[in-house]
C-alpha positions as CSV (number, residue, x, y, z in Angstrom):
1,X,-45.2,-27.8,28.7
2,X,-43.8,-30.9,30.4
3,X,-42.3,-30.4,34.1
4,X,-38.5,-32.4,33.6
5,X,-38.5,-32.0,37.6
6,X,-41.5,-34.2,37.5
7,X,-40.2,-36.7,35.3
8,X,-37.0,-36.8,36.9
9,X,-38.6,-37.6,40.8
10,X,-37.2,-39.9,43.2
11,X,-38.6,-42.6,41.8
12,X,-36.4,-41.7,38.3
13,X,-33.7,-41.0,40.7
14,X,-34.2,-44.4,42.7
15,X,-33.7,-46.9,39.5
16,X,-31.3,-44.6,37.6
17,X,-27.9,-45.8,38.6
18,X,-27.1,-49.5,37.3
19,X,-23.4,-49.7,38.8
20,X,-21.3,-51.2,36.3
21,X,-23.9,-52.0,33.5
22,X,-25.4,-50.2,30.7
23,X,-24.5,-46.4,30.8
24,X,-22.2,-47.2,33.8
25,X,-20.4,-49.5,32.2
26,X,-16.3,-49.3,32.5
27,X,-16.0,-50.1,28.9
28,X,-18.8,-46.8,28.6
29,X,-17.3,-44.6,31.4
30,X,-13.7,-44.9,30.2
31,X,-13.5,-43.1,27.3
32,X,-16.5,-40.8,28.0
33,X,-13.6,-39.9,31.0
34,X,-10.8,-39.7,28.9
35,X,-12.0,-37.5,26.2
36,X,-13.4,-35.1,28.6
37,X,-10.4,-34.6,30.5
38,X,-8.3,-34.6,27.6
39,X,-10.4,-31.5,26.2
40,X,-10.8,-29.9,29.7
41,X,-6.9,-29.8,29.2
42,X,-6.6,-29.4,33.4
43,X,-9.1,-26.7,33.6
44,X,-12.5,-26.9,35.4
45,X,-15.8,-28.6,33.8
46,X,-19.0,-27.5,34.0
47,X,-21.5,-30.5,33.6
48,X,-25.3,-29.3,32.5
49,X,-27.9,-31.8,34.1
50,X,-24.9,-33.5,36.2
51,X,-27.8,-35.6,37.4
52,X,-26.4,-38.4,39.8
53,X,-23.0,-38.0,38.9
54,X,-22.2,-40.7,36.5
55,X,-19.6,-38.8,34.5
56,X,-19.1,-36.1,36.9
57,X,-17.5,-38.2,39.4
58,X,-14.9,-40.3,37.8
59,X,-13.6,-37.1,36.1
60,X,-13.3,-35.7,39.1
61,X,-11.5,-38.9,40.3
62,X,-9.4,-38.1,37.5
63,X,-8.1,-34.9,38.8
64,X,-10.7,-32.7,36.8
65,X,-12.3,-29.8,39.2
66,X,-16.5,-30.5,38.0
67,X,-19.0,-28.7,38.9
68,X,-22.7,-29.4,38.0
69,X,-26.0,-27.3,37.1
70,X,-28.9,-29.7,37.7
71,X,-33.1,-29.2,37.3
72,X,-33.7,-32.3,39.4
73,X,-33.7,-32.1,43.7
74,X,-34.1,-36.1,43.4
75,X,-31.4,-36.7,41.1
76,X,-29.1,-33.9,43.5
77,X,-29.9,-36.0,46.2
78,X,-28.5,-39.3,45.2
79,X,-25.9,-37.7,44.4
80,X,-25.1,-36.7,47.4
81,X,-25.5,-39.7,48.8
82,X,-22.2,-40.4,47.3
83,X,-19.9,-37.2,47.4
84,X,-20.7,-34.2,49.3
85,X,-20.9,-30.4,48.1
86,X,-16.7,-29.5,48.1
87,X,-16.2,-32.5,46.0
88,X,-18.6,-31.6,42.8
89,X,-20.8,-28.5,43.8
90,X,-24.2,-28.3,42.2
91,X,-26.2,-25.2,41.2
92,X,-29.9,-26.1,41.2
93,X,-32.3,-24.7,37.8
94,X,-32.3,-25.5,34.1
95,X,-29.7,-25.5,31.9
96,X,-30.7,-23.0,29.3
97,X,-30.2,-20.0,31.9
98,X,-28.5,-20.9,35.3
99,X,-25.7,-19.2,35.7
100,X,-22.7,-21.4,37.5
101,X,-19.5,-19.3,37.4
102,X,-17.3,-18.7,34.1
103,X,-14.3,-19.2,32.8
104,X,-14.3,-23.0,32.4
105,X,-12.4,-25.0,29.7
106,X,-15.1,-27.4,29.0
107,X,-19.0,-27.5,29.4
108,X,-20.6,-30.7,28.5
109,X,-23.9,-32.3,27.8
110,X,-24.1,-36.3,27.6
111,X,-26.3,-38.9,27.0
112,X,-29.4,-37.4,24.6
113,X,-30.3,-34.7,27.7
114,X,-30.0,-32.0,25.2
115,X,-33.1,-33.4,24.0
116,X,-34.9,-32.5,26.9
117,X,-35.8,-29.4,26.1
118,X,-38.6,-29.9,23.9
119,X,-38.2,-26.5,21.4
120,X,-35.4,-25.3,19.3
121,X,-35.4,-21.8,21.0
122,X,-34.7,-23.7,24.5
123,X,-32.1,-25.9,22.9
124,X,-30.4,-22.6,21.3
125,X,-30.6,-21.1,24.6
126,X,-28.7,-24.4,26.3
127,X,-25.5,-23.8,23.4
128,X,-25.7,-19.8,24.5
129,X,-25.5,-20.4,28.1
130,X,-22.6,-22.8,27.6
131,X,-20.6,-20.1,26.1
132,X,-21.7,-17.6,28.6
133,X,-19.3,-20.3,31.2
134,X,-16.6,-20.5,29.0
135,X,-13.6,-19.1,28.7
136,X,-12.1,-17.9,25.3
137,X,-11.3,-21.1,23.4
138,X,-13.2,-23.2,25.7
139,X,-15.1,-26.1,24.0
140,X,-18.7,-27.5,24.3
141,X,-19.3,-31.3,24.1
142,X,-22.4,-32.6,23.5
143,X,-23.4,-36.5,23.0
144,X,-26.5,-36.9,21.1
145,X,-28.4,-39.6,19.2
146,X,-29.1,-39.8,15.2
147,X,-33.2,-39.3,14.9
148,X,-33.7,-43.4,12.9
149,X,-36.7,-42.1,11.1
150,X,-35.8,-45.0,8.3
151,X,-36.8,-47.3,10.7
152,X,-40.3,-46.2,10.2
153,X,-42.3,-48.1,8.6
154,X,-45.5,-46.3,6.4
155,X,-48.3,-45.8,8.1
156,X,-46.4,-46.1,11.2
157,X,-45.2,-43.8,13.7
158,X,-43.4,-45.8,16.0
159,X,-40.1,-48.3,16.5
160,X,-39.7,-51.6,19.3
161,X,-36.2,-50.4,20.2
162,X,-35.5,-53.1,22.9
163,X,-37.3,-56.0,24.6
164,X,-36.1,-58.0,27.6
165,X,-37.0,-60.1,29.8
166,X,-39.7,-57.3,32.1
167,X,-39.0,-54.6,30.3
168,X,-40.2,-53.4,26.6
169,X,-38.9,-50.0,25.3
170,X,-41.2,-48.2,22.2
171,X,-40.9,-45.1,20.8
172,X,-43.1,-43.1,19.1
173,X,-42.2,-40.5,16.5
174,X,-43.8,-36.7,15.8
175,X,-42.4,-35.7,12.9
176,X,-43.9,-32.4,12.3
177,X,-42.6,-31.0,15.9
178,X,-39.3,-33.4,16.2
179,X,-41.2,-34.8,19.6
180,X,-39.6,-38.7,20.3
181,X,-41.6,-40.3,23.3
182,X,-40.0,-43.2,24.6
183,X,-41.8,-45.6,26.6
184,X,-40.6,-47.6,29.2
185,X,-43.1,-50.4,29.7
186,X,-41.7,-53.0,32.9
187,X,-43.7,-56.0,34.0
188,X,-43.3,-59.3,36.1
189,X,-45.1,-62.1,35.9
190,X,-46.6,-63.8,39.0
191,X,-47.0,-67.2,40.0
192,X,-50.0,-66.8,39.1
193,X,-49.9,-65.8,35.7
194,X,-51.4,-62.7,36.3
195,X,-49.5,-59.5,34.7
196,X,-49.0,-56.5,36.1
197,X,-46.9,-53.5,34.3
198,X,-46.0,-49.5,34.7
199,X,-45.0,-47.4,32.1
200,X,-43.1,-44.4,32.4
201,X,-42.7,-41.8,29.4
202,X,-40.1,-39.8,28.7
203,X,-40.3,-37.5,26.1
204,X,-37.2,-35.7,23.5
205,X,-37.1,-33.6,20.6
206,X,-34.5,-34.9,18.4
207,X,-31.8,-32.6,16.4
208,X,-30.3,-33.6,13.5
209,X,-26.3,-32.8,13.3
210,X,-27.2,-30.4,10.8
211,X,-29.4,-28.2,13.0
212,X,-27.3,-29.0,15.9
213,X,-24.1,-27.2,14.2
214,X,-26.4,-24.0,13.2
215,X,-27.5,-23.8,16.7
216,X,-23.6,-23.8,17.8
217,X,-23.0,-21.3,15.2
218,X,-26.0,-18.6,16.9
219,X,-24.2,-19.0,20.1
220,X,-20.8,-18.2,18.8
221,X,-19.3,-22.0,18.2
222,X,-17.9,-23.6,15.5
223,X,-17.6,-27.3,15.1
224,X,-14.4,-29.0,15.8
225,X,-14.7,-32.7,15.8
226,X,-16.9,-35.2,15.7
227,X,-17.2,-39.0,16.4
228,X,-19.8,-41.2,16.3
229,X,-18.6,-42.4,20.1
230,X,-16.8,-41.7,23.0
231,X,-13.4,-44.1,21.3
232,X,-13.2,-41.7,18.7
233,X,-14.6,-43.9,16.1
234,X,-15.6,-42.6,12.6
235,X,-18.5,-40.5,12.4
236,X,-20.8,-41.5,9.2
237,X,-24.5,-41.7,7.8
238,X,-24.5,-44.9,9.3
239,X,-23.9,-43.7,12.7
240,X,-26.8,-44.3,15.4
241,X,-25.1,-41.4,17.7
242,X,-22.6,-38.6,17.9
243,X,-20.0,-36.8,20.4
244,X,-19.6,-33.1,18.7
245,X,-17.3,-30.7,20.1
246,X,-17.8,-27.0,19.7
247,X,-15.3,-24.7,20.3
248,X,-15.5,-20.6,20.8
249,X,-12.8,-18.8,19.3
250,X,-9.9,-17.5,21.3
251,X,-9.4,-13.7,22.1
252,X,-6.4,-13.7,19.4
253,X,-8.8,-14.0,16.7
């Protein structure tokens, strides 16, 4: 079984943030923001791995009360560097049964971290302890990738998903057990020409939407919407991710 508090050390917690770029992006924050708060509806969020507060902090700027369940001290910790305990609390354990309060409006899970938990029983777990927080009518978000298994070539079992200048990403494919591996190969070269590189691995078992709505559907869910990004944009077979959002029925019904 692979320790996520391992993976996710200080060093993780050290180079995650890229202010501005990639993930933290305004062009990627903004409507990750305004889609949350729109389906927290001015009720309180619940944020499963919060990590170091990339989406929990600008919905809280935006007037949404957020409060976090994270695995990860490290990732806890630079969080705190930048807003303290009263402003987003934090409940330290994993997110398939820590227990942060209830009645919240929204719980949601972003960026592939679903995938984290490397068995479906886990991941099943994650959608039931969701709707343990929530209030009646309360809605589950989760963004997730689409497993590219066409990309595969025969005989293959891997995909070159990026390259850059110092940093190569590969990912390599179990398809009996759903297991993705990416690796995260970063070099420099030296004056003189000598190479030196460190990988890091991070490992995922993918979900299909499919299984993703059945495991809503154990834990009491049923599908709502869905969009293959944060803008809303049309979900189809073409699309290389998703934002899904569950909802549990109301007490009327």
């Amino acid at each position: 079984m692979v320790d996520q508090s391992r993976l996710w050390d200080a060093h993780a917690a050290a180079e995650y943030d890229t202010p501005g770029e990639g993930m933290f992006a305004p062009e990627v924050l903004g409507p990750t923001v305004e889609l949350l708060s729109s389906l927290a509806d001015g009720g309180r969020a619940l944020e499963l791995a919060i990590g170091t507060g990339r989406v929990a902090i600008p919905l809280r700027e935006a007037g949404i009360e957020v409060t976090g369940i994270e695995l990860s001290e490290a990732m806890v910790a630079r969080l705190r560097e930048k807003v303290d305990a009263q402003q987003v609390p934090v409940v330290h354990g994993d997110m398939t049964t820590t227990t942060a309060g209830e009645g919240f409006s929204l719980v949601y899970l972003v960026f592939n971290t679903i995938g984290n938990l490397l068995t479906q029983e886990q991941q099943v777990e994650c959608f039931r302890n969701a709707a343990r927080h929530l209030a009646p009518g309360g809605c589950f978000v989760i963004e997730l990738g689409v497993p590219d298994l066409r990309s595969l070539t025969p005989g293959t079992g891997g995909t070159l998903e990026r390259t850059e200048p110092g940093y190569l990403l590969v990912d390599t494919y179990d398809t009996l057990r759903q297991i993705l591996v990416s690796h995260h190969v970063r070099f420099d070269a030296p004056v003189d020409g000598s190479r030196e590189a460190r990988m890091d691995r991070t490992p995922q078992r993918y979900i299909w939407p499919s299984e993703l709505d059945l495991m809503a559907q154990l834990a009491g869910f049923t599908l709502e919407d869905r969009w293959a990004d944060w803008d809303r944009t049309e979900f189809t077979g073409e699309s290389r991710s998703h934002v899904s959002v569950y909802r549990l029925p109301t007490l009327d019904r």
